[in-house]
C-alpha positions in Angstrom: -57.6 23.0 -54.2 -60.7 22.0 -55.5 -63.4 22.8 -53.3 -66.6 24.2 -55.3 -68.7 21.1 -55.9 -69.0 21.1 -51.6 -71.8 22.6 -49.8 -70.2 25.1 -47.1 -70.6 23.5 -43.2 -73.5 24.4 -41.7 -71.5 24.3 -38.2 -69.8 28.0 -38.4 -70.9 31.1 -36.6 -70.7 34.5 -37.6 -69.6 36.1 -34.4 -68.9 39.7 -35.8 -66.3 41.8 -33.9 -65.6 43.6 -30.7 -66.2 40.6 -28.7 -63.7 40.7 -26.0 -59.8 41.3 -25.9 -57.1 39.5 -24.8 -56.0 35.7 -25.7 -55.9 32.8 -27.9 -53.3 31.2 -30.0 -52.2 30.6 -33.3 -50.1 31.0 -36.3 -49.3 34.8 -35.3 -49.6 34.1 -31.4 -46.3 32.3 -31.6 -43.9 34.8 -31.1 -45.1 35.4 -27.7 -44.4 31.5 -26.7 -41.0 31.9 -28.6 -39.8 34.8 -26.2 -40.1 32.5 -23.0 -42.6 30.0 -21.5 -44.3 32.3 -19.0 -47.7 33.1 -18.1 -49.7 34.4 -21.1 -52.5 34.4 -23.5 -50.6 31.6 -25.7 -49.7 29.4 -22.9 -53.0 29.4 -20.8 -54.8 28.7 -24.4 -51.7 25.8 -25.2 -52.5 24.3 -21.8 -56.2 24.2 -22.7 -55.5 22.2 -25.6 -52.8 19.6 -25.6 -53.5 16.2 -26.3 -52.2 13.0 -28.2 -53.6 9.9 -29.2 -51.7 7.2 -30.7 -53.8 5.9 -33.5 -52.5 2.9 -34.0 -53.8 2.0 -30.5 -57.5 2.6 -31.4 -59.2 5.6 -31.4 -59.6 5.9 -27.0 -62.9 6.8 -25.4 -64.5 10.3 -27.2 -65.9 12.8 -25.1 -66.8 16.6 -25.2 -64.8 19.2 -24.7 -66.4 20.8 -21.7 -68.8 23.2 -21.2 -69.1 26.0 -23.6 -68.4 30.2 -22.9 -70.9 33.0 -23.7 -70.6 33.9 -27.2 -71.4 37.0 -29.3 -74.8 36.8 -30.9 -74.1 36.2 -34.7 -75.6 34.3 -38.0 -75.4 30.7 -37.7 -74.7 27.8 -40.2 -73.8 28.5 -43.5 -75.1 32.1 -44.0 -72.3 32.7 -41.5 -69.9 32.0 -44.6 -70.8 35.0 -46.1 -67.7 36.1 -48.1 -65.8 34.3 -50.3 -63.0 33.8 -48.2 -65.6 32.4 -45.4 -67.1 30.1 -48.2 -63.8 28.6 -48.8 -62.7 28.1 -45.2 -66.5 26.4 -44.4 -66.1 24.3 -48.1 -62.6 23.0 -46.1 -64.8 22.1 -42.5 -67.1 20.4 -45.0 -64.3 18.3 -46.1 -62.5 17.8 -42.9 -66.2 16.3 -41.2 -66.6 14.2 -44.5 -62.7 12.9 -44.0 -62.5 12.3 -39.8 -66.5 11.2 -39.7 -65.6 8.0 -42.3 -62.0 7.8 -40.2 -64.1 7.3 -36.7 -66.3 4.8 -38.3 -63.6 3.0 -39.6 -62.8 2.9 -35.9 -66.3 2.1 -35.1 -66.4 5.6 -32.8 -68.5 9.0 -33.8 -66.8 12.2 -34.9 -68.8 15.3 -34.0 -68.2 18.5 -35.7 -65.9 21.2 -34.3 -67.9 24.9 -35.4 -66.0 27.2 -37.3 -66.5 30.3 -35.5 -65.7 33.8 -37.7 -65.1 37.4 -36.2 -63.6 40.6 -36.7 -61.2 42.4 -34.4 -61.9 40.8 -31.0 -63.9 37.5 -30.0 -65.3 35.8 -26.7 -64.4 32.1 -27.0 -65.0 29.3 -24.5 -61.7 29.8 -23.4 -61.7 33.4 -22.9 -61.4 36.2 -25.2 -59.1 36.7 -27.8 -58.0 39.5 -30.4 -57.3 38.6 -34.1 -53.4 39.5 -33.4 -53.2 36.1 -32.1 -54.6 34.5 -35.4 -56.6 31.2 -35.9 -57.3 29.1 -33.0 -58.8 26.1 -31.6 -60.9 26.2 -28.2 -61.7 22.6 -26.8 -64.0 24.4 -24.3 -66.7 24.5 -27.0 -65.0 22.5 -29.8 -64.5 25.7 -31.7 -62.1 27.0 -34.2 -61.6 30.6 -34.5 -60.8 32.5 -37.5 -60.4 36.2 -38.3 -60.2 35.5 -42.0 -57.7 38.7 -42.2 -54.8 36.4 -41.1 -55.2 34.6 -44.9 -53.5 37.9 -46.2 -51.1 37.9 -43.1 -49.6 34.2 -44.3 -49.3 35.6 -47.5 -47.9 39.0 -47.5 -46.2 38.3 -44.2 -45.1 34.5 -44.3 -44.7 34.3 -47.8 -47.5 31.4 -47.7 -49.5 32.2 -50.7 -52.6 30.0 -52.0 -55.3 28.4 -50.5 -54.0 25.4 -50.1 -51.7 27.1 -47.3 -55.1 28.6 -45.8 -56.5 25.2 -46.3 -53.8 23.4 -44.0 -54.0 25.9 -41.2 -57.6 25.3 -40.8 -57.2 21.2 -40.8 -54.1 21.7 -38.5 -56.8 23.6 -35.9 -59.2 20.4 -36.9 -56.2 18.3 -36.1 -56.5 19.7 -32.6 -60.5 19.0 -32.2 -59.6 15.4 -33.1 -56.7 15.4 -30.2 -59.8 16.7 -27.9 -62.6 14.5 -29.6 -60.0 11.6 -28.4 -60.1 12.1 -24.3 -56.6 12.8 -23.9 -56.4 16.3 -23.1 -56.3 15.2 -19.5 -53.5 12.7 -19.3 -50.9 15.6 -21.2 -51.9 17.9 -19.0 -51.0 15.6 -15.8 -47.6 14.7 -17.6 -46.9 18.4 -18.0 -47.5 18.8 -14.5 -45.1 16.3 -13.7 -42.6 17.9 -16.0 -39.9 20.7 -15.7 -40.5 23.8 -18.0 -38.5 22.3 -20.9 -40.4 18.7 -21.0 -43.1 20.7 -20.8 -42.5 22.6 -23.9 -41.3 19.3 -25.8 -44.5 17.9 -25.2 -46.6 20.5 -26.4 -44.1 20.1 -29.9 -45.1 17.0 -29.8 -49.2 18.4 -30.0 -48.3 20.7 -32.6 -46.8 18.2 -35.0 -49.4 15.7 -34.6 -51.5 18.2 -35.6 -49.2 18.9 -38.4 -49.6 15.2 -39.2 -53.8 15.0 -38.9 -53.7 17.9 -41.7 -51.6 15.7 -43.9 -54.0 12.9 -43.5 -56.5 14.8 -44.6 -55.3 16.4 -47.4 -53.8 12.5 -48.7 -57.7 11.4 -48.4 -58.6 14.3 -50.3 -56.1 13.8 -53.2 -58.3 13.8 -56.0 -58.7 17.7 -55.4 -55.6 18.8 -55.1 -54.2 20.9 -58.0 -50.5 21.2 -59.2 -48.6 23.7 -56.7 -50.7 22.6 -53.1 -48.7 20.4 -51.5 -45.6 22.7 -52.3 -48.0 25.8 -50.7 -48.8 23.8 -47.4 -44.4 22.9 -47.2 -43.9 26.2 -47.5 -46.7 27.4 -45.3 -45.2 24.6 -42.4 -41.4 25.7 -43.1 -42.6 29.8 -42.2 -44.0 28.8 -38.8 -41.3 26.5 -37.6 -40.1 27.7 -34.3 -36.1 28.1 -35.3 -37.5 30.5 -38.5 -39.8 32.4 -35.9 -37.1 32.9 -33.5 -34.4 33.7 -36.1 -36.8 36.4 -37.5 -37.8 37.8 -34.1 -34.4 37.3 -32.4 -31.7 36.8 -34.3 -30.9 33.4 -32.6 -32.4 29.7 -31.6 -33.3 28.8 -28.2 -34.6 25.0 -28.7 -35.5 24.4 -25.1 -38.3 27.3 -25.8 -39.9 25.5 -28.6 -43.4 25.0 -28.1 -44.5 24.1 -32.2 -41.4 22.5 -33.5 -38.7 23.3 -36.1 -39.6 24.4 -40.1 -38.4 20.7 -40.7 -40.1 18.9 -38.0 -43.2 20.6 -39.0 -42.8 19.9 -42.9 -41.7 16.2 -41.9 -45.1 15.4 -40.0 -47.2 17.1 -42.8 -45.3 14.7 -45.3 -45.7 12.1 -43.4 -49.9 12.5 -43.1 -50.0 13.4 -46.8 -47.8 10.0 -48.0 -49.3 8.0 -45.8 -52.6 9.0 -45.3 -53.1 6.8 -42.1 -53.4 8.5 -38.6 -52.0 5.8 -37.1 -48.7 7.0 -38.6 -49.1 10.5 -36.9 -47.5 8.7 -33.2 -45.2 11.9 -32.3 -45.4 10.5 -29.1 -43.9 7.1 -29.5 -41.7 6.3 -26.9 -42.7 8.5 -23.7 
C-alpha cells in the first residue's frame, strides 16, 4: 500500500512500556473469548466497546467517549512514530482521519480523531491496563487505539498474514470501532445485551466485529488509488486467520458457534468485501433486522 507521500498523524502517543498489566483486546486476545464467555480481560474490554450504527439511517448524534484514564508520560504527535513500523501505522491514522472526516461531512456531522497510542510490554489505557499478549485494541474511554507494534510480526509469522496491507486493515478495523463510538450507540448495545441471554449476547457483539470488518473495507475502497497488486488478497487472508471457527479449530480442535464473539473466516472476509466493493458505509448494516 502506498502510503509515503502522507505526513504521519500528529494524534499518537509514545507510551513506552511497563505501564500496567492485565487487559485489553484484540487480534491475539481472542482465544480467551473463544474458550467461554466469562468474566475476563477480553470481555470487560468487548463490553466497553460495542456499538452499531446503521448508516444508511444518518450518521446519529456524535459524542465523546467518556472520560479519559491516566496514561504513561510519553512523546506526543508524530515524534511518537519513531520507527518505521510506527511511521507506517501513523501514515494509515493519517488516511483513516482524511477518509471518515470527508465521510462525516458528507453527513454534515464532525469526525474527531481517535490517538494512536504505542507501547512496549504493558500499557495503562482508559479502560484499564493491558499487556501486549492481548494485541491491538481500541479504548472508547479515551478514543484510543492501542498498538504494541510487535504483534505486526505475530500476524505474520503466526497467522500467516504477511504485508502491510494486513497491518493496515487491523488498524482501520480498531478505527472502525472509534467510528461505532464517535456514533452514540455504545449505550443502546449495551442495554440490548443486558436484555439478552449469554448467546444473544455474543451474536451481537459478531455483529460489532464485522461491522468493523466492513468500516475497514470502506476505507480501503476510498483509498483505491494506493493500493498495490497483492493488498486486497493480504487483508482476505489476514480476515480468514482470525475468524472464530479457524481460532477455535486451532486452539480446540472443534467449533462451538454459540461462543463466537468476532464471527467466522467467511463472515469476516464477506464484510471486508463488502466495504471494499462498495465503498459506502451505509452498506456495512450487520445489524439489519434486530
Amino acid at each position: 500500500m502506498r502510503l509515503d507521500d502522507l505526513d504521519p498523524t500528529e494524534h499518537a502517543r509514545d507510551l513506552g512500556s511497563g505501564g500496567g498489566g492485565g487487559g485489553g483486546f484484540g487480534l491475539l486476545g481472542l482465544l480467551p473469548l473463544l474458550l467461554g464467555r466469562g468474566g475476563g480481560i477480553g470481555t470487560i474490554v468487548i463490553i466497553g466497546i460495542i456499538a452499531f450504527v446503521m448508516f444508511s439511517g444518518g450518521l446519529g448524534n456524535l459524542t465523546g467517549g467518556g472520560q479519559p484514564g491516566s496514561q504513561t508520560a510519553g512523546t506526543s504527535g508524530s515524534g511518537a512514530c519513531s520507527t518505521t513500523e510506527r511511521r507506517f501505522a501513523c501514515q494509515v491514522m493519517t488516511s483513516t482521519e482524511t477518509t471518515w472526516d470527508a465521510l462525516f461531512q458528507q453527513a454534515g456531522k464532525r469526525y474527531q480523531p481517535a490517538t494512536i497510542n504505542f507501547f512496549t510490554g504493558n500499557v495503562q489505557s482508559g479502560c484499564g491496563a493491558a499487556s501486549s499478549a492481548v494485541g491491538p485494541f481500541y479504548c472508547p474511554s479515551d478514543n484510543g487505539v492501542y498498538l504494541d507494534t510487535a504483534f505486526f510480526d505475530e500476524l505474520s509469522q503466526r497467522f500467516g498474514a504477511k504485508g502491510d496491507f494486513a497491518q493496515a486493515y487491523v488498524i482501520a478495523h480498531e478505527i472502525g470501532h472509534h467510528i461505532q463510538t464517535l456514533l452514540g450507540t455504545s449505550e443502546q448495545v449495551r442495554r440490548m445485551q443486558a436484555q439478552s441471554s449469554e448467546a444473544d449476547g455474543n451474536a451481537l457483539s459478531v455483529r460489532l466485529e464485522l461491522q468493523a470488518d466492513c468500516f475497514a473495507g470502506v476505507w480501503a475502497a476510498r483509498n483505491r488509488d494506493r493500493l498495490q497488486a497483492g493488498d486486497i488478497e493480504e487483508g482476505m487472508t489476514a480476515a480468514n486467520a482470525i475468524g472464530d471457527d479457524t481460532l477455535q479449530k486451532q486452539s480446540r480442535g472443534g467449533v462451538h458457534p454459540e461462543t463466537f464473539t468476532h464471527g467466522t473466516s467467511a463472515q469476516r472476509m464477506e464484510w471486508l468485501r463488502r466495504g471494499l466493493e462498495s465503498g459506502d458505509p451505509g452498506q456495512c448494516d450487520t445489524f439489519k433486522g434486530i
